[in-house]
N, C-alpha and C positions, 0 to 999 in steps of 0.2 A: 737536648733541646726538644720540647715537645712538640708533635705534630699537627698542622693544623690543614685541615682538609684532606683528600688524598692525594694529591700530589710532591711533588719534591719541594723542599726547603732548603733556601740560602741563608747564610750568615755570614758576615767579614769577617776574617783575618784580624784585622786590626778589634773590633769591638771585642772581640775572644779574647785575646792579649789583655786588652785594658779593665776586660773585669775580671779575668782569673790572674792578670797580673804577680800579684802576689804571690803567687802557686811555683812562678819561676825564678822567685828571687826568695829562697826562704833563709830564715832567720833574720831578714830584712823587714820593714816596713815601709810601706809605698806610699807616700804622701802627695806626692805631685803625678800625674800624667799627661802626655802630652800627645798627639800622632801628628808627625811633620814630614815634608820630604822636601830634602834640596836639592835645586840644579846648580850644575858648574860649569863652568865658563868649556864650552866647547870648540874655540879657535884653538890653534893651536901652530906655531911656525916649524916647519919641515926644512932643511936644506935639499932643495931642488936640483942645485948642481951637486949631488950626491953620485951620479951617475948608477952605478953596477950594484951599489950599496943604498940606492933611494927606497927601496921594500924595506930595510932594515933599521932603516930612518924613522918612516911611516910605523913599523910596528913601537920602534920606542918610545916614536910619544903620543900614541895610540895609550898607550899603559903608564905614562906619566898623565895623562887627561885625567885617568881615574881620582886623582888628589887634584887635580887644578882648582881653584879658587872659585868659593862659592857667589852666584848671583843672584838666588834670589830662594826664600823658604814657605811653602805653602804650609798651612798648619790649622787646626782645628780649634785654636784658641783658646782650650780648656786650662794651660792654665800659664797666668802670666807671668810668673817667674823664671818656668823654663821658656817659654819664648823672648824672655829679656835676656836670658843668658845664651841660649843659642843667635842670637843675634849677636850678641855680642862676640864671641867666640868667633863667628864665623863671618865677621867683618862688614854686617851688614847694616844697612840705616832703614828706617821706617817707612820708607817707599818700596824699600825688596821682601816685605813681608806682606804677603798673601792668604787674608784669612778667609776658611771655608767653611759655612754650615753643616755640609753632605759629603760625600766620599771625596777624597785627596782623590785616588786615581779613581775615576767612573769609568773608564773604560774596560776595568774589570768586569763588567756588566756585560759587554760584550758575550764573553766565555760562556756566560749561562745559556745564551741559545744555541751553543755547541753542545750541547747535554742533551744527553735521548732522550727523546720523550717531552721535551720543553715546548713552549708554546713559544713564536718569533715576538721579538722583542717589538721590531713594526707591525704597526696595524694590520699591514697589506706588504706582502711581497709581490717586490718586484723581479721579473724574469729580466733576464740578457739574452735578446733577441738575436738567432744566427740570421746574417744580413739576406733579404729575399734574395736580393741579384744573386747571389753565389749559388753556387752546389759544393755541399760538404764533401761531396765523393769524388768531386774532380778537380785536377789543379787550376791554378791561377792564370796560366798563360794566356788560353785561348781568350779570356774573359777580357784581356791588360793589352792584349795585342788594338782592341779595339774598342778601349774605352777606358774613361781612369775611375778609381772607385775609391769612395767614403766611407769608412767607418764614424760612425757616432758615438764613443764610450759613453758609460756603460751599458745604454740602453740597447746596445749594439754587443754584440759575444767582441771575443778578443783572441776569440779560437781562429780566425782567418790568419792573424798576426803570426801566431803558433804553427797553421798549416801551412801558411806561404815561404817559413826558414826549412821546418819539416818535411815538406816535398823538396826543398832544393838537397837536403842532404841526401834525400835518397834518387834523386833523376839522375839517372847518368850521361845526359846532357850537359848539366850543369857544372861549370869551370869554377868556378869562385863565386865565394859571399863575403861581403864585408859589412862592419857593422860597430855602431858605435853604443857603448852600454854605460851608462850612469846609473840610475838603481833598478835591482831583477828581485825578485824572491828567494826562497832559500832552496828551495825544490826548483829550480829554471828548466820549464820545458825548453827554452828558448836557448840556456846553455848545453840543453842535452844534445838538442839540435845541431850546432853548432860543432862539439863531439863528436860527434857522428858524421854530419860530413867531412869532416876532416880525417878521421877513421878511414872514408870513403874515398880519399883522394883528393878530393876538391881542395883549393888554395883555399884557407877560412885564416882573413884578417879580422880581429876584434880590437876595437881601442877600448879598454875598460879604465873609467877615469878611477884613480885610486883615492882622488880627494873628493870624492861626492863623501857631503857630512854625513854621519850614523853610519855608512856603508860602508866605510875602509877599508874593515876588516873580513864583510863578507867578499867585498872585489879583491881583494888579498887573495884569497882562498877560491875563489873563481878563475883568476889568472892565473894562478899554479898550477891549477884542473886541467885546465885549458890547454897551458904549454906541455904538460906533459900527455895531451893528445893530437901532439902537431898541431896546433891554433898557432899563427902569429900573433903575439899579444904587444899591442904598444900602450906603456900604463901612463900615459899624460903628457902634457906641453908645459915645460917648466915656466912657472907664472902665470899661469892659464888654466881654466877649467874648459873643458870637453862639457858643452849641456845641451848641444844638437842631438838630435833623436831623430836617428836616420841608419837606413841597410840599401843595399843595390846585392843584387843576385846575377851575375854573368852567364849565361845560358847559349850553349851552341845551337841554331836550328838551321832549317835545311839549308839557307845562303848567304849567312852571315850572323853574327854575333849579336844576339837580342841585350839588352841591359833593361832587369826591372828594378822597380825603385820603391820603396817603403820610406815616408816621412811624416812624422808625427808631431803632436804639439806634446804629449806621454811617454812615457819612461817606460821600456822594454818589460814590465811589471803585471803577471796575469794576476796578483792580489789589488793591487792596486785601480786596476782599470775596472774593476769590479763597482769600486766607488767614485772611483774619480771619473768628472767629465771632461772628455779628450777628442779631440777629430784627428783620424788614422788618412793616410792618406796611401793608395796603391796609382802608380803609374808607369808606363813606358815611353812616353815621350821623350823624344831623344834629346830637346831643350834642359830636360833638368833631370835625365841622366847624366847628360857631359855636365853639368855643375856639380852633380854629385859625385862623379868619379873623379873632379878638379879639387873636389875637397879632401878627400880620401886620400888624393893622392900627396896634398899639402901635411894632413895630421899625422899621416905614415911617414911623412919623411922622404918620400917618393920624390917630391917636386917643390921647389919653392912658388910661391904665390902666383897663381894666376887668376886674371879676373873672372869671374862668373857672370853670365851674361840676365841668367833668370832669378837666380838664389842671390840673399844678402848675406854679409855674414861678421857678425861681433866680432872682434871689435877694430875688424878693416872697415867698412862699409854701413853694416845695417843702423847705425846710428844716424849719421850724415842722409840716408837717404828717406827715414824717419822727418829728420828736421826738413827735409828736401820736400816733402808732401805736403808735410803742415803747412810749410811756406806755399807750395802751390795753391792749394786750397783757400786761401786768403787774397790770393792775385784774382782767383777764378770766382771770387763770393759777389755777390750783388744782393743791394736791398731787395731786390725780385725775388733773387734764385742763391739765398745765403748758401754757401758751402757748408759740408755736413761732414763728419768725424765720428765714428762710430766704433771703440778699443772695447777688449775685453783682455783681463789679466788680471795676473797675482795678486802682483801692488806695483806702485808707481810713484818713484821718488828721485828719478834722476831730473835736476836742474835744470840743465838746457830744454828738456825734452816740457818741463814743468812751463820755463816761461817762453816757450813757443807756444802752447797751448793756449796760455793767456793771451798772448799777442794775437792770436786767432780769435778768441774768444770778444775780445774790444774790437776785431776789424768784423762782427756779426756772425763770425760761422758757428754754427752751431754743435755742440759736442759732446756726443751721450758715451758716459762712459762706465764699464762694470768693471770693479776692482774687489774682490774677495778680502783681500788683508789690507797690508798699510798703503793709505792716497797722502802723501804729502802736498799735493794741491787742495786748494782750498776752491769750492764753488760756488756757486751763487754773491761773490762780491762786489758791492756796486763799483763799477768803474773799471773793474779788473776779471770778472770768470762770471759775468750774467746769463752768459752763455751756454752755462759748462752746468752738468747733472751728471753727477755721480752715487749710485746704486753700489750694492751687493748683494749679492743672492745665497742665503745660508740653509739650503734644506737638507735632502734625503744625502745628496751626493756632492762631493769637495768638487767645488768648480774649480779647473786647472788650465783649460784651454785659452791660447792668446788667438785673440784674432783681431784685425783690424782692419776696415774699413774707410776707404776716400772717396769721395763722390766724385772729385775728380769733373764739373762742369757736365758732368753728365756721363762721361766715361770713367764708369764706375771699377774702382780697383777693390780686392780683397785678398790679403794675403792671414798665411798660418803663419806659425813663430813657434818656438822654444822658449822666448827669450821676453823676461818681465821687463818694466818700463824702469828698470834700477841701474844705478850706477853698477855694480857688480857684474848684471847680465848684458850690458851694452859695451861696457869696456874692459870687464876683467875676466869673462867669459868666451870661448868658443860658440855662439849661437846661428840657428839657421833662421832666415825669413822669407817662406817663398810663395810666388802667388797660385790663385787659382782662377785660370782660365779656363776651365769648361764648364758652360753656361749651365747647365743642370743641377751641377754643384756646387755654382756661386750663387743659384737661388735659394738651394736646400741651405747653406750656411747662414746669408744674408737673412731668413727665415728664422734662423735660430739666434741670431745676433737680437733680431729685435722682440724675441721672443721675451727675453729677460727682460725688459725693458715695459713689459705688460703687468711683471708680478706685483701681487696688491696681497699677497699674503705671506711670502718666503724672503723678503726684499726688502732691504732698507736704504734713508736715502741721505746721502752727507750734506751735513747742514753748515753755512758758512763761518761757524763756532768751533768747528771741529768733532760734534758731537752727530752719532745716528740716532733717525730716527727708524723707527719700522713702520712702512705700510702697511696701512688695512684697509677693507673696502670701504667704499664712502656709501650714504645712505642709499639702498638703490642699486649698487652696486656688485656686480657678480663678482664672487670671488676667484681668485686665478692665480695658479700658482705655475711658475714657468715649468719646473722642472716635471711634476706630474702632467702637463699638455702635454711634452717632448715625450715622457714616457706613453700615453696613451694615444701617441700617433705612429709611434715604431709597434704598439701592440696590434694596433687598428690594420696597419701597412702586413704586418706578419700574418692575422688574419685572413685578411684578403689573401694573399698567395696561397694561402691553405687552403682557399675554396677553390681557385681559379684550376678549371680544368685541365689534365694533364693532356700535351695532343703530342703523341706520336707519329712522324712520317716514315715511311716505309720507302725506302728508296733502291729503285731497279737501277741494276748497274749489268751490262754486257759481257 
């Protein structure tokens, strides 16, 4: 390939094949080419009451997946014979083919800014700001004892997440950690952690769900790590998925047994939080310790059901108590002072949750809502969702965060969540729902809730067709994109503490 300019040169895989083609197949002639990729149906049925033998279960059709039946073929179109015959073969009809002008997988694209000496594929890098309030050099405790603390992924490091398991493994205060793991990376500082305190003595229970999809095989292979470093490992609730994302840290100090708490709307994942937008949540309040150690103690096996006083939870409660708000919201609305509804999430497609919405939406309250993937409500319909505005925000980084807001008459609620607005995560899932009561950090969220709700460049907005459209600014108009505001208010916020004088006190003691 000849060089062009000084630097480094890429070419695909696939265009090499298709024009040296012939080079691999000699004494042949190549008349046709094609370049396709198929996906295959990734469910797959496990027997659950398998008991002693459910890993063994999981790994065979883990490898029976590999042949499961195809759903759908992305392909380049070049030539329509073999895509008639591969459709055909592969049981497919004219709606499961996928045709593309430009690379099948673009994510390969990616790799090239791992190449030394490459230029970043975005304009502008963005950093991941370590959170001001914190000191990297010292633990969590003192910090938790008297105040609870936010993370913002990714604009926010996810190194706190890291040090807060990491000093517990090695404090020899610390009694027990428990923790619940749906997907980690492949390198898990967080399972090293984990290792290690338990190396260390510490009780270290993990629940690692073994049916989180794509990840099976690496939580396979994690639980085995695990148990054979003293980890109590419980790998799931038959009929159930585990998709709370939550840790509590047991810690002895001077007169009595402190419990701190980790709960997030993200997956125990330091690759992931890179990109994806997540609120971390640090506390010690003893209200939703004891819920969290009621749960813990429910997935382990510990305890049959008790209620929880502050946390909701799939698929006992956090539904019902969902409809329970809406419906409030609707009793508390007035022509004056309409009630107001304010979700953020995946997608949103359970039923009930759909025409309670509407029935709010016809009694005036009004309901902005950010859904990233699939909205089976429909908005803007006369008679039935005139109310109702539904956005998504597609830039730098995969929005992941649930959060939800109730105006609530003036007594304003806000809770975090694991758990999307789908049949799946409401009633076929393990999910947490819990609120945020210090006033600090239900402005900073409430803040970030309607931030999105500003974008006129990253943002698109569902039309009662069922089709998006994309905002842009209107004549006149400044442009404004959520996600870069949020980033250059955490860069702004980091700044500032750079300058702000260090003062040391010196204190005389007898």
């Amino acid at each position: 390939m000849p060089t062009i300019g000084t630097g480094k040169n890429f070419t695909i895989l696939d265009d090499i094949i298709c024009k040296y083609g012939t080079q691999l197949f000699p004494g042949y002639n190549v008349t046709e080419s094609m370049l396709f990729s198929v996906s295959r149906d990734a469910d797959f049925g496990v027997n659950e009451e398998a008991g002693n033998q459910f890993i063994e279960a999981m790994e065979e059709v883990l490898a029976q997946r590999q042949n499961s039946f195809a759903v759908r073929m992305v392909c380049n179109n070049k030539s329509k014979i073999l895509k008639d015959f591969l459709t055909k073969k592969l049981n497919l009809s004219a709606n499961d083919i996928y045709t593309v002008d430009g690379l099948i997988h673009p994510e390969v694209l990616i790799k090239v800014e791992e190449v030394e000496e490459s230029q970043p594929i975005n304009s502008k890098k963005w950093k991941n700001f370590y959170p001001t309030e914190l000191n990297p050099n010292e633990p969590m405790w003192d910090k938790l004892k008297t105040k609870d603390l936010l993370l913002h992924l990714p604009y926010e490091s996810f190194d706190p997440v890291i040090k807060f398991i990491s000093d517990a493994a090695d404090d020899q205060n610390v009694l027990a950690i428990k923790i619940t793991l749906y997907r980690t990376e492949t390198n898990s500082a967080i399972v090293n952690a984990l290792e290690k305190a338990a190396q260390n003595g510490k009780q270290v229970t993990a629940f690692i769900e073994l049916k989180a999809r794509f990840d099976e095989q690496r939580n396979i292979e994690w639980a085995t790590r695990l148990e054979k470093a003293g980890v109590i490992v419980i790998y799931g609730i038959v009929n159930l998925k585990v998709h709370g994302k939550t840790m509590i840290i047991i810690r002895k100090e001077e007169d009595s047994i402190k419990r701190y708490v980790h709960i997030s709307t993200g997956n125990y994942n330091a690759n992931t939080a890179k990109i994806y937008s997540d609120l971390s949540f640090f506390t010690s309040k003893q209200e939703i310790a004891n819920d969290v150690t009621l749960f813990f103690n429910l997935i382990t096996g510990y305890s049959a059901l008790q209620p929880m006083k502050n946390i909701y939870l799939a698929p006992i409660n956090l539904k019902s108590q969902l409809l329970q708000m809406i419906e409030r919201e609707i009793k508390l609305s007035t022509p004056q002072n309409p009630g107001l509804i304010i979700a953020k999430m995946n997608s949103l497609g359970h039923e009930e949750i759909i025409k309670a919405l509407y029935k709010a939406s016809k009694a005036g309250v009004k309901i902005q809502i950010n859904c990233r993937g699939l909205c089976q409500l429909i908005p803007q319909k006369e008679n039935l969702s005139e109310n109702i505005k539904v956005v998504s925000i597609i830039g730098r980084y995969l929005e992941h965060s649930r959060i939800f807001y109730f105006q609530n008459g003036g007594q304003e609620e806000l809770y975090l969540s694991s758990a999307d607005w789908l049949n799946r995560n409401l009633d076929r899932r393990i999910e947490l729902m819990f609120p945020i009561t210090d006033s600090s950090i239900f402005q900073q969220i409430k803040k970030i809730l309607l931030t999105y709700f500003k974008d006129n460049n990253h943002s698109y907005v569902l039309n009662s067709d069922g089709t998006w459209k994309q905002n842009f600014p209107q004549k006149g108009e400044k442009s404004f994109s959520a996600q870069e505001e949020l980033y250059e208010e955490y860069k702004k916020r980091k700044e500032l503490s750079e300058k702000d004088p260090k003062i040391e006190f010196q204190i005389r003691r007898k």
